[in-house]
PyMOL Python script that loads the backbone (N, CA, C, O; Angstrom):
from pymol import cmd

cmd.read_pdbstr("""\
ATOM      1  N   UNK A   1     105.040  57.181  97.108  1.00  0.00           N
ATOM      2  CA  UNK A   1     103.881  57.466  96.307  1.00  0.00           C
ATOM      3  C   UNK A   1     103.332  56.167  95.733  1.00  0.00           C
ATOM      4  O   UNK A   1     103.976  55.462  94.956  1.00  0.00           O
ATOM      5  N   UNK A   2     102.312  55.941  96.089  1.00  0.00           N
ATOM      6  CA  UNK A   2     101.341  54.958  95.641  1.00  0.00           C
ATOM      7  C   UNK A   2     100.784  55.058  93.963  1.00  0.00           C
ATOM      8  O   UNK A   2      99.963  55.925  93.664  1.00  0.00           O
ATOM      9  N   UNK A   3     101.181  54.337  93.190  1.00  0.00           N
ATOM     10  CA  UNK A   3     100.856  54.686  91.507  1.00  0.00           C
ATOM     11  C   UNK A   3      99.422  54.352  91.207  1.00  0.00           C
ATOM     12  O   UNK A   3      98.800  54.609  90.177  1.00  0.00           O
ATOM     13  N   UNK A   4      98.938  53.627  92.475  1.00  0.00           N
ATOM     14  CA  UNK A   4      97.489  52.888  91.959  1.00  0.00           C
ATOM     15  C   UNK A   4      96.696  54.602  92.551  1.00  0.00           C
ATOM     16  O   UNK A   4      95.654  54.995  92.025  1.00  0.00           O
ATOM     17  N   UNK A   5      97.338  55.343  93.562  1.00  0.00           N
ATOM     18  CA  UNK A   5      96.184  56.735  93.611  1.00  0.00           C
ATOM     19  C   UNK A   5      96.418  57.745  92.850  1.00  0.00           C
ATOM     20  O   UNK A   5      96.187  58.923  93.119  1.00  0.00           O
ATOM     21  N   UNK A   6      97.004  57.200  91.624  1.00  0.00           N
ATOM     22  CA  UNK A   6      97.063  58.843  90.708  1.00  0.00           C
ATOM     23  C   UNK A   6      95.528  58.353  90.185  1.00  0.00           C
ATOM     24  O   UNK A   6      94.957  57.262  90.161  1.00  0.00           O
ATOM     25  N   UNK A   7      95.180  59.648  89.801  1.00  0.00           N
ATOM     26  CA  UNK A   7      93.724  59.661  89.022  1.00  0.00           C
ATOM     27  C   UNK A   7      94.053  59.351  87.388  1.00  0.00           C
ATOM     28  O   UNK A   7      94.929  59.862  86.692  1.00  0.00           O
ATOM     29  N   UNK A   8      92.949  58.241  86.990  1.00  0.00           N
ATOM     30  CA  UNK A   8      93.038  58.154  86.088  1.00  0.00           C
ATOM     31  C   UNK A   8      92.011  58.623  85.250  1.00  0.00           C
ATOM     32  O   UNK A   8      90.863  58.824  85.647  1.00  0.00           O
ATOM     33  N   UNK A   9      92.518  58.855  83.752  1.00  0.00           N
ATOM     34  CA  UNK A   9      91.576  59.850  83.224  1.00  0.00           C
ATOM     35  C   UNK A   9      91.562  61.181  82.909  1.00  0.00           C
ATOM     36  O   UNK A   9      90.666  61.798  82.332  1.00  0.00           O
ATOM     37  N   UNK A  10      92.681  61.615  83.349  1.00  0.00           N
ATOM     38  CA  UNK A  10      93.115  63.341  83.630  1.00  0.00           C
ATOM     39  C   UNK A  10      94.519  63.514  83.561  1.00  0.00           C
ATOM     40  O   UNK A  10      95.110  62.441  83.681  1.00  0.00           O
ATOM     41  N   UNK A  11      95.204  64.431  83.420  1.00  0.00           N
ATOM     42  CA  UNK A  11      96.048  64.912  83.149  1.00  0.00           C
ATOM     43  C   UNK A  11      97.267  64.794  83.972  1.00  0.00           C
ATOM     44  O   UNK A  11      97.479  65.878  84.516  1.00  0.00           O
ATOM     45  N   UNK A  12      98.190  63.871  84.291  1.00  0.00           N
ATOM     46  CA  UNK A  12      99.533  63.816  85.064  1.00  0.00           C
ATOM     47  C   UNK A  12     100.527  64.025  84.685  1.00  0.00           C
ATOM     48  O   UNK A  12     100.786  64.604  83.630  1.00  0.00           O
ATOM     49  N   UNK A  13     101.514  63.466  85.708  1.00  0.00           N
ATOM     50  CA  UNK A  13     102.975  63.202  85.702  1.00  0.00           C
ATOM     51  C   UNK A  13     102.665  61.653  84.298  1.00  0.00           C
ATOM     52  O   UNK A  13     101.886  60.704  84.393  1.00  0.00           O
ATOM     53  N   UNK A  14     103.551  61.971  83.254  1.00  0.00           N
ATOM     54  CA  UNK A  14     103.611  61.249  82.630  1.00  0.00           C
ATOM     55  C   UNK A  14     102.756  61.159  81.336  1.00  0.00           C
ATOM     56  O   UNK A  14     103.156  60.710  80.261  1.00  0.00           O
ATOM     57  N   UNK A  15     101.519  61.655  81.599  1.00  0.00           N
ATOM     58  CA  UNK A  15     100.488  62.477  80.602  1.00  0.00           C
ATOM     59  C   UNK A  15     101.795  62.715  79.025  1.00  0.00           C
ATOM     60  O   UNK A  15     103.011  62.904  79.008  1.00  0.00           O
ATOM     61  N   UNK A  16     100.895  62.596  78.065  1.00  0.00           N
ATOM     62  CA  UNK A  16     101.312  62.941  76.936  1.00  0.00           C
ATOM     63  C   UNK A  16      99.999  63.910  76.239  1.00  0.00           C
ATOM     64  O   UNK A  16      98.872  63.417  76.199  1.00  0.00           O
ATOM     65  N   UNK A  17     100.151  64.753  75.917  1.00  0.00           N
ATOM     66  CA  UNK A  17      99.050  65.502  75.628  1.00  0.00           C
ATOM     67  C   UNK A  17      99.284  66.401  74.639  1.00  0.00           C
ATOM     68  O   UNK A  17     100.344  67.027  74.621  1.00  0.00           O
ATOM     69  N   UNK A  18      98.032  66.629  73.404  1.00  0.00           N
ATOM     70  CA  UNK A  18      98.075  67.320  72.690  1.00  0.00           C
ATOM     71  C   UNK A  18      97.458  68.209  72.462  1.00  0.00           C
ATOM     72  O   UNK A  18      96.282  67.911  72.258  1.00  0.00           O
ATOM     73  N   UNK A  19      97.799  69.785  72.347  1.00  0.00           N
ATOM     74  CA  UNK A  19      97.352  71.070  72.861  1.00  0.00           C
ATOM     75  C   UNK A  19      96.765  71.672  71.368  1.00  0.00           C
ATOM     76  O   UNK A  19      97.367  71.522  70.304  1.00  0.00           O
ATOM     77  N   UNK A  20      95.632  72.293  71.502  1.00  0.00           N
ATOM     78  CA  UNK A  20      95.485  72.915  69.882  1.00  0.00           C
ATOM     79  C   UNK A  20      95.212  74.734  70.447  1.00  0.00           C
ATOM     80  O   UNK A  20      94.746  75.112  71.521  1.00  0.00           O
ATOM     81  N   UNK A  21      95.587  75.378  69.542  1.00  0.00           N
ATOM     82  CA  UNK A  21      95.596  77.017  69.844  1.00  0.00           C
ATOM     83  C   UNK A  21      94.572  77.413  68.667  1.00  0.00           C
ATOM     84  O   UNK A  21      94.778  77.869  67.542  1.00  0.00           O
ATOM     85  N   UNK A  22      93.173  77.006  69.473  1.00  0.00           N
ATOM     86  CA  UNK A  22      92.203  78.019  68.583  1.00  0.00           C
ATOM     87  C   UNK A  22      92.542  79.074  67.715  1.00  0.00           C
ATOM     88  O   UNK A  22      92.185  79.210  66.544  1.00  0.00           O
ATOM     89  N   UNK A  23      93.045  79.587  68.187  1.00  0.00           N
ATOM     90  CA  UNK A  23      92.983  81.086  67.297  1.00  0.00           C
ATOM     91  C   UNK A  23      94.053  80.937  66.132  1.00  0.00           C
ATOM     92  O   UNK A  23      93.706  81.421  65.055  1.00  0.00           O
ATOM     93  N   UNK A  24      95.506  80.242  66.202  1.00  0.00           N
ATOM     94  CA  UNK A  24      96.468  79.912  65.206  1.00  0.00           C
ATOM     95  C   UNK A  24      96.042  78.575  64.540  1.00  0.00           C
ATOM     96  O   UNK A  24      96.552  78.193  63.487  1.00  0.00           O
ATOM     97  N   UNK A  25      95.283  78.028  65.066  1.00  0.00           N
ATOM     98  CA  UNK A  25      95.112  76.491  64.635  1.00  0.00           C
ATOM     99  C   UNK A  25      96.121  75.477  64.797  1.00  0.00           C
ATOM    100  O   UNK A  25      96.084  74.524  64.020  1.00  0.00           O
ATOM    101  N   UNK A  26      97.147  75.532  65.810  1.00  0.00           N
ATOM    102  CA  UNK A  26      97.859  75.153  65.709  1.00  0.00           C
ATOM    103  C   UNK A  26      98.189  74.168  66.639  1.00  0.00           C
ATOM    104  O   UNK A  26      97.695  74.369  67.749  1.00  0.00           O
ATOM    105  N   UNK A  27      99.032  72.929  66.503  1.00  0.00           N
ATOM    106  CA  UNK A  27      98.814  71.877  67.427  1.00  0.00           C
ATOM    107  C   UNK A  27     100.272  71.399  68.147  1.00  0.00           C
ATOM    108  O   UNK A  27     101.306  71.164  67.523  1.00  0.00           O
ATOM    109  N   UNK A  28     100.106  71.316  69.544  1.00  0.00           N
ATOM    110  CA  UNK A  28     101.345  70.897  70.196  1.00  0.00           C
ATOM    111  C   UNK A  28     101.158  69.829  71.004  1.00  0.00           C
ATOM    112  O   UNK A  28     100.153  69.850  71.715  1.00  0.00           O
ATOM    113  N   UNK A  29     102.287  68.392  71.098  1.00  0.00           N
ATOM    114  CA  UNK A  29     102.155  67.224  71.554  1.00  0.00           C
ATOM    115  C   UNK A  29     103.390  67.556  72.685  1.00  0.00           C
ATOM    116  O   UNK A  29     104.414  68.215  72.506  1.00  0.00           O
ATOM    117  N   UNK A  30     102.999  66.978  73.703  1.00  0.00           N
ATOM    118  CA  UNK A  30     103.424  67.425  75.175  1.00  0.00           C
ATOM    119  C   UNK A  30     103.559  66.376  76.244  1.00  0.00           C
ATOM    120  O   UNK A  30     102.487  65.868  76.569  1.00  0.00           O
ATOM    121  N   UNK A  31     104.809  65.862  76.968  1.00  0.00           N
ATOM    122  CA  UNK A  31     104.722  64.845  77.437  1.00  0.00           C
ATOM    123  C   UNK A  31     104.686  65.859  78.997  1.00  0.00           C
ATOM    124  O   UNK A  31     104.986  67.045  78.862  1.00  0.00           O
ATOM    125  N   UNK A  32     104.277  65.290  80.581  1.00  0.00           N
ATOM    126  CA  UNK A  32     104.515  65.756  81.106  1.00  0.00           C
ATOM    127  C   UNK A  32     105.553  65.186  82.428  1.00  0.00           C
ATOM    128  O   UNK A  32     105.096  64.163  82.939  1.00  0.00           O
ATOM    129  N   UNK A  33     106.661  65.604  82.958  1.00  0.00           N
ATOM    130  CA  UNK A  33     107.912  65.212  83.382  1.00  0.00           C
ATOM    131  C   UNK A  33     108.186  66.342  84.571  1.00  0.00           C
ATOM    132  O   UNK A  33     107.918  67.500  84.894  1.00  0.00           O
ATOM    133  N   UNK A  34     109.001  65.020  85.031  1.00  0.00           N
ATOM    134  CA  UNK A  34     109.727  66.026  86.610  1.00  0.00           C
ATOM    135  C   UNK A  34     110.383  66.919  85.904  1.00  0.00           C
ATOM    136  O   UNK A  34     110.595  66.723  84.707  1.00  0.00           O
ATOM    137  N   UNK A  35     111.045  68.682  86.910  1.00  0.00           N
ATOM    138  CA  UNK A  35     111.394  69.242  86.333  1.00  0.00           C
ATOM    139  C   UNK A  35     112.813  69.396  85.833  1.00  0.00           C
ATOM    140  O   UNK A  35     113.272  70.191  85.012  1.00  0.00           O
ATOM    141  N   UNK A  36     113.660  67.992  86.860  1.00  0.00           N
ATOM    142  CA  UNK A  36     114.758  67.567  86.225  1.00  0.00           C
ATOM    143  C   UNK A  36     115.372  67.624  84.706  1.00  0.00           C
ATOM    144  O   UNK A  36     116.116  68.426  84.142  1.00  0.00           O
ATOM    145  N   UNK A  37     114.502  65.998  84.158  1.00  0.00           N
ATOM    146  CA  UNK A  37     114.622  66.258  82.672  1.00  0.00           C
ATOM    147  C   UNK A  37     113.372  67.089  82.004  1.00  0.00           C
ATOM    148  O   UNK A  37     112.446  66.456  81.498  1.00  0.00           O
ATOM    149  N   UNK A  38     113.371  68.215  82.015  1.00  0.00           N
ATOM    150  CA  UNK A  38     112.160  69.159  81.225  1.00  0.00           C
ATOM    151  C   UNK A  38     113.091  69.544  79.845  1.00  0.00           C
ATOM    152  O   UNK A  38     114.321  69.591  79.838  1.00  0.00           O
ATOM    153  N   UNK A  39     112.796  69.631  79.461  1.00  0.00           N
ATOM    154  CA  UNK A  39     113.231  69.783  77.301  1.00  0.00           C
ATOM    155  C   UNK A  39     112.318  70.250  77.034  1.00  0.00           C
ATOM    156  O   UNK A  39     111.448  69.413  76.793  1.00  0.00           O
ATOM    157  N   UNK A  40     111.871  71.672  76.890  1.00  0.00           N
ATOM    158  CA  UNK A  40     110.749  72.011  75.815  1.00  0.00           C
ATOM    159  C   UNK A  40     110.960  71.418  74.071  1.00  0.00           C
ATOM    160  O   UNK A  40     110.249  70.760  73.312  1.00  0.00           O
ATOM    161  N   UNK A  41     112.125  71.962  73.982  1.00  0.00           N
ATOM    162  CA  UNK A  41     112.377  71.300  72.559  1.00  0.00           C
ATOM    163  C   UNK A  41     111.790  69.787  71.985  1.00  0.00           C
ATOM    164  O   UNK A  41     111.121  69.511  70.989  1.00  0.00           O
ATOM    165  N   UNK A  42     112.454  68.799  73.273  1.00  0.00           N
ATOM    166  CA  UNK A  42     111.963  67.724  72.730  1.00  0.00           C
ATOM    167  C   UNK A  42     110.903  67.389  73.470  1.00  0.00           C
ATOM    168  O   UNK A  42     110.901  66.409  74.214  1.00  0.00           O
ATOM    169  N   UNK A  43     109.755  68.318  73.291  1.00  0.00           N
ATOM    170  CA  UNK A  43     108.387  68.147  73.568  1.00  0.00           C
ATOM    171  C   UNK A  43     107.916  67.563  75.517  1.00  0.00           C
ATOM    172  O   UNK A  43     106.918  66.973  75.931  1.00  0.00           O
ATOM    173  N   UNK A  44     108.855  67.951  76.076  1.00  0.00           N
ATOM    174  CA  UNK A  44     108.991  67.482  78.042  1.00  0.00           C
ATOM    175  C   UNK A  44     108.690  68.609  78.492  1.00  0.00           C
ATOM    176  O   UNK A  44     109.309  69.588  78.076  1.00  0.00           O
ATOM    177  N   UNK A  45     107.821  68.731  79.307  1.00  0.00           N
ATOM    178  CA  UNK A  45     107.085  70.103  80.042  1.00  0.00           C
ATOM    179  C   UNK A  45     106.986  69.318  81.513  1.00  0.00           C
ATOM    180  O   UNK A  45     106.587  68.199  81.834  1.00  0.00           O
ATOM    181  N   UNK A  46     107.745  70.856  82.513  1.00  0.00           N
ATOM    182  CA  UNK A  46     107.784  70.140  83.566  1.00  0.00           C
ATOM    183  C   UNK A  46     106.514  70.335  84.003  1.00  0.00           C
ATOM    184  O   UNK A  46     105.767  71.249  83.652  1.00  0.00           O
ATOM    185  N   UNK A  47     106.164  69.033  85.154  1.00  0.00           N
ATOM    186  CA  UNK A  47     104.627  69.406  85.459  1.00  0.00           C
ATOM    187  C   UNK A  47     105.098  70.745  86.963  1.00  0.00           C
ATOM    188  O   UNK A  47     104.181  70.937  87.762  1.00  0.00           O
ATOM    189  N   UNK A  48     106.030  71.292  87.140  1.00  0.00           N
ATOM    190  CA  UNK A  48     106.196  72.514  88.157  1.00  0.00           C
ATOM    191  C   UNK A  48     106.247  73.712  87.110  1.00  0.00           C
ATOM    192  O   UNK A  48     106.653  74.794  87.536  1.00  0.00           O
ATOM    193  N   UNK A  49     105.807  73.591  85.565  1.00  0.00           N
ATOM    194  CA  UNK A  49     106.004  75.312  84.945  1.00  0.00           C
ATOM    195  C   UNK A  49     104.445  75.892  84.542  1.00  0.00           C
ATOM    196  O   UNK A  49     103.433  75.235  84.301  1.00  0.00           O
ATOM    197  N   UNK A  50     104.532  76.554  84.549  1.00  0.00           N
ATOM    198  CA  UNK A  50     102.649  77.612  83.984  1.00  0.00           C
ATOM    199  C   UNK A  50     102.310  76.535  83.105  1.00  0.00           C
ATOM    200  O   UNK A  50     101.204  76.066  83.373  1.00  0.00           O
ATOM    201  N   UNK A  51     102.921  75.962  82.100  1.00  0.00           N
ATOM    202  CA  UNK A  51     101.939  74.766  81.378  1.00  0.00           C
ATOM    203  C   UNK A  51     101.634  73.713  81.734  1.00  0.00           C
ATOM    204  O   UNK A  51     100.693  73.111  81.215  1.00  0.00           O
ATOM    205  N   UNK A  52     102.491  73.132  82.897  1.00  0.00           N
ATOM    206  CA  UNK A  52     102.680  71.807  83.283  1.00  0.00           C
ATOM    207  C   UNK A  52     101.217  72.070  84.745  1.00  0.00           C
ATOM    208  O   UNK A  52     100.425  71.232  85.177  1.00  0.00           O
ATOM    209  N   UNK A  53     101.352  73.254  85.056  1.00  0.00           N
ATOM    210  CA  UNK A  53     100.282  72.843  86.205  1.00  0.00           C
ATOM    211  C   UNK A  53      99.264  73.321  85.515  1.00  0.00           C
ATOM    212  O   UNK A  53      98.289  72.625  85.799  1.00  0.00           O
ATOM    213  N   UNK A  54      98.971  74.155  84.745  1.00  0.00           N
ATOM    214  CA  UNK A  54      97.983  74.418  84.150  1.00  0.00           C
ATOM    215  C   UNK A  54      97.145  73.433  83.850  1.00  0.00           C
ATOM    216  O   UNK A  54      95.916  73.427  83.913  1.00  0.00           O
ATOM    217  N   UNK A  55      98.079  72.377  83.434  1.00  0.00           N
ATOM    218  CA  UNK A  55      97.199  71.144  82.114  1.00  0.00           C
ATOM    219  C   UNK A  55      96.581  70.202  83.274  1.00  0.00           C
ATOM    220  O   UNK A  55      95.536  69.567  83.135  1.00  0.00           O
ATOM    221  N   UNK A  56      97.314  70.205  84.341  1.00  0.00           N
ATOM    222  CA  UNK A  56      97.243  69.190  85.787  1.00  0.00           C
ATOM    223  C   UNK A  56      95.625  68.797  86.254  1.00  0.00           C
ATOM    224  O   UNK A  56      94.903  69.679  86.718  1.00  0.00           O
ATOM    225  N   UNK A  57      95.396  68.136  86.174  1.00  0.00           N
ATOM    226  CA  UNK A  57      94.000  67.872  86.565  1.00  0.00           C
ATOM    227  C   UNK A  57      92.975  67.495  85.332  1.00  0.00           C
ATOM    228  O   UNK A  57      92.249  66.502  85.378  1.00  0.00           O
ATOM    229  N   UNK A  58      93.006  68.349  84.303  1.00  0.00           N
ATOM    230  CA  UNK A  58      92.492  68.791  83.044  1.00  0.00           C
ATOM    231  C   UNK A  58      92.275  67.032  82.596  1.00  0.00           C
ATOM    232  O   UNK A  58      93.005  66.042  82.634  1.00  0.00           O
ATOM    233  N   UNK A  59      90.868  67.304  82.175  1.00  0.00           N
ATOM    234  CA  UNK A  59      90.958  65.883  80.910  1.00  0.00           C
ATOM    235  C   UNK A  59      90.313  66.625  79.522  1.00  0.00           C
ATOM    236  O   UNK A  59      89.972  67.776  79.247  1.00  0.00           O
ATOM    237  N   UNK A  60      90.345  64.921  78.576  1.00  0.00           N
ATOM    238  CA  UNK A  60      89.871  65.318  77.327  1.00  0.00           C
ATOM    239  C   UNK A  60      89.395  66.284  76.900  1.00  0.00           C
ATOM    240  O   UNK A  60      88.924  66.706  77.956  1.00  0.00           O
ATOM    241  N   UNK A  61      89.085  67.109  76.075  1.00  0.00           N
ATOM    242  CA  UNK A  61      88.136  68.103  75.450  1.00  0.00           C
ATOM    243  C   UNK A  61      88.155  69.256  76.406  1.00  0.00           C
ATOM    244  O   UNK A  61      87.724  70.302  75.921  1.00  0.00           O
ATOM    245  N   UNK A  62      88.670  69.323  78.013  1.00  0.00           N
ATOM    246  CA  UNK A  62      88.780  70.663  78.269  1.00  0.00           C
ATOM    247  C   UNK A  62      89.218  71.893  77.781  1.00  0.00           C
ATOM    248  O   UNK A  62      90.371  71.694  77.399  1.00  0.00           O
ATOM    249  N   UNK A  63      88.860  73.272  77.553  1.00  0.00           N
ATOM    250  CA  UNK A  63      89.338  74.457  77.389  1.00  0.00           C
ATOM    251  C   UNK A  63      90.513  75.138  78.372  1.00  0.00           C
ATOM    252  O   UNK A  63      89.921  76.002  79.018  1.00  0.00           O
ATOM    253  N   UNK A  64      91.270  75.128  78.581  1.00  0.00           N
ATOM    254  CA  UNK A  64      92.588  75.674  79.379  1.00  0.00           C
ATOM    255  C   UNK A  64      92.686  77.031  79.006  1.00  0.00           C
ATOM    256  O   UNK A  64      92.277  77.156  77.851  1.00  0.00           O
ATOM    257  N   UNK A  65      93.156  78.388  79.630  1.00  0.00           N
ATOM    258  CA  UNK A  65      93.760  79.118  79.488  1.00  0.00           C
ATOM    259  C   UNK A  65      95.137  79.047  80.301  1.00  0.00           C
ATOM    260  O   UNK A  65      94.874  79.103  81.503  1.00  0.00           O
ATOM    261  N   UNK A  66      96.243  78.964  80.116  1.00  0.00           N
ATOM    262  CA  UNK A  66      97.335  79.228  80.626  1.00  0.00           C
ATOM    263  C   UNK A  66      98.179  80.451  80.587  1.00  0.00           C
ATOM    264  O   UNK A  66      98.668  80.957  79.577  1.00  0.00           O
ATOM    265  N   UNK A  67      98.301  80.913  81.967  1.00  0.00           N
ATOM    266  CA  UNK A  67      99.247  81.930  82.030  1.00  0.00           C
ATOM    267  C   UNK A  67     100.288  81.763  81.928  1.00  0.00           C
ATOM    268  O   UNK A  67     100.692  80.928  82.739  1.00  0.00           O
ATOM    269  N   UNK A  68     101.715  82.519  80.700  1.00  0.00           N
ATOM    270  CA  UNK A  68     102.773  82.244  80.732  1.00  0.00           C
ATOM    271  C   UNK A  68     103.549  83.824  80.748  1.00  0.00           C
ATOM    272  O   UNK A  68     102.980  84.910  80.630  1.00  0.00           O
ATOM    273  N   UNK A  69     104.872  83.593  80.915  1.00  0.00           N
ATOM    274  CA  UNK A  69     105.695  84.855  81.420  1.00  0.00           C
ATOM    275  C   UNK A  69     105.489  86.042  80.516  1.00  0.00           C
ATOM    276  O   UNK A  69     105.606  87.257  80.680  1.00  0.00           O
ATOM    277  N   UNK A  70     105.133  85.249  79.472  1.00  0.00           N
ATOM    278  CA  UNK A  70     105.039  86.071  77.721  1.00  0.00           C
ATOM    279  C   UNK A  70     103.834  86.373  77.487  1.00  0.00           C
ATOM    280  O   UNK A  70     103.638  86.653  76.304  1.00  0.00           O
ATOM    281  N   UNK A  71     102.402  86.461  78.555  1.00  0.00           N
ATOM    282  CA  UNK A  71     101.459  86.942  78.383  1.00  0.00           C
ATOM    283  C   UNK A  71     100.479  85.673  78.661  1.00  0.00           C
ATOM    284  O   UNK A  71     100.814  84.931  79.585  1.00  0.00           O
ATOM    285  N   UNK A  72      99.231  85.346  77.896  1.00  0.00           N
ATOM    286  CA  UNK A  72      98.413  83.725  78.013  1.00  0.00           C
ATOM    287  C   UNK A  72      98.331  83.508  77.383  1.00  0.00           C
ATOM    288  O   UNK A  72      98.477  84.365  76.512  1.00  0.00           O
ATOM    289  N   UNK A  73      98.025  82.230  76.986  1.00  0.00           N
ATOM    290  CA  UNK A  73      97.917  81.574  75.957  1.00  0.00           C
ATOM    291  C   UNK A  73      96.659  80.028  76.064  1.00  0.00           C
ATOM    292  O   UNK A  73      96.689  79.114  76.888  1.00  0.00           O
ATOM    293  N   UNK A  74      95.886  80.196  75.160  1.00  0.00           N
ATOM    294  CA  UNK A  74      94.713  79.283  75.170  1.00  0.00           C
ATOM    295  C   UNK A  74      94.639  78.320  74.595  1.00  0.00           C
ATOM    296  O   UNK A  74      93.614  78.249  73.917  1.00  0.00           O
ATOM    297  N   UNK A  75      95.570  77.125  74.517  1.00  0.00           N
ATOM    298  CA  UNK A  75      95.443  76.233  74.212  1.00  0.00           C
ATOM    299  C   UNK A  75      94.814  75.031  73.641  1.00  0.00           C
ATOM    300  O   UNK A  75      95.453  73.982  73.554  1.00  0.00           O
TER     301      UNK A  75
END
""", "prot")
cmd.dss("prot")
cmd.show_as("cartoon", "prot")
cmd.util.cbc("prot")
cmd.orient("prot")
């Protein structure tokens, strides 16, 4: 894998990102990681789970809905 063709500007492997939930107001900081070391706890989301591909592509100021096992959630 060539590091100079990831897109820059958008949402990757390695991405740190911070999620806000309109409706709770509430804010989550999110690194994104192989699914090896994934830790939800300590804030590692693999980029292979409903949040990790969800966010994939996504830049700044986008609206996301993500589907998760526990219903969706809008980030």
């Amino acid at each position: 894998m060539k590091i100079d063709r990831i897109p820059q500007g958008c949402v990757g492997l390695g991405s740190t990102v911070t999620l806000r939930d309109f409706n709770a107001g509430d804010e989550v900081t999110y690194e994104l990681v192989i699914p090896e070391i994934a830790d939800l706890e300590k804030g590692l989301v693999s980029i292979a789970s409903p949040i990790g591909k969800g966010l994939l592509n996504k830049e700044e100021g986008d609206v996301v809905t993500i589907a998760i096992p526990s219903g969706s959630t809008a980030p």
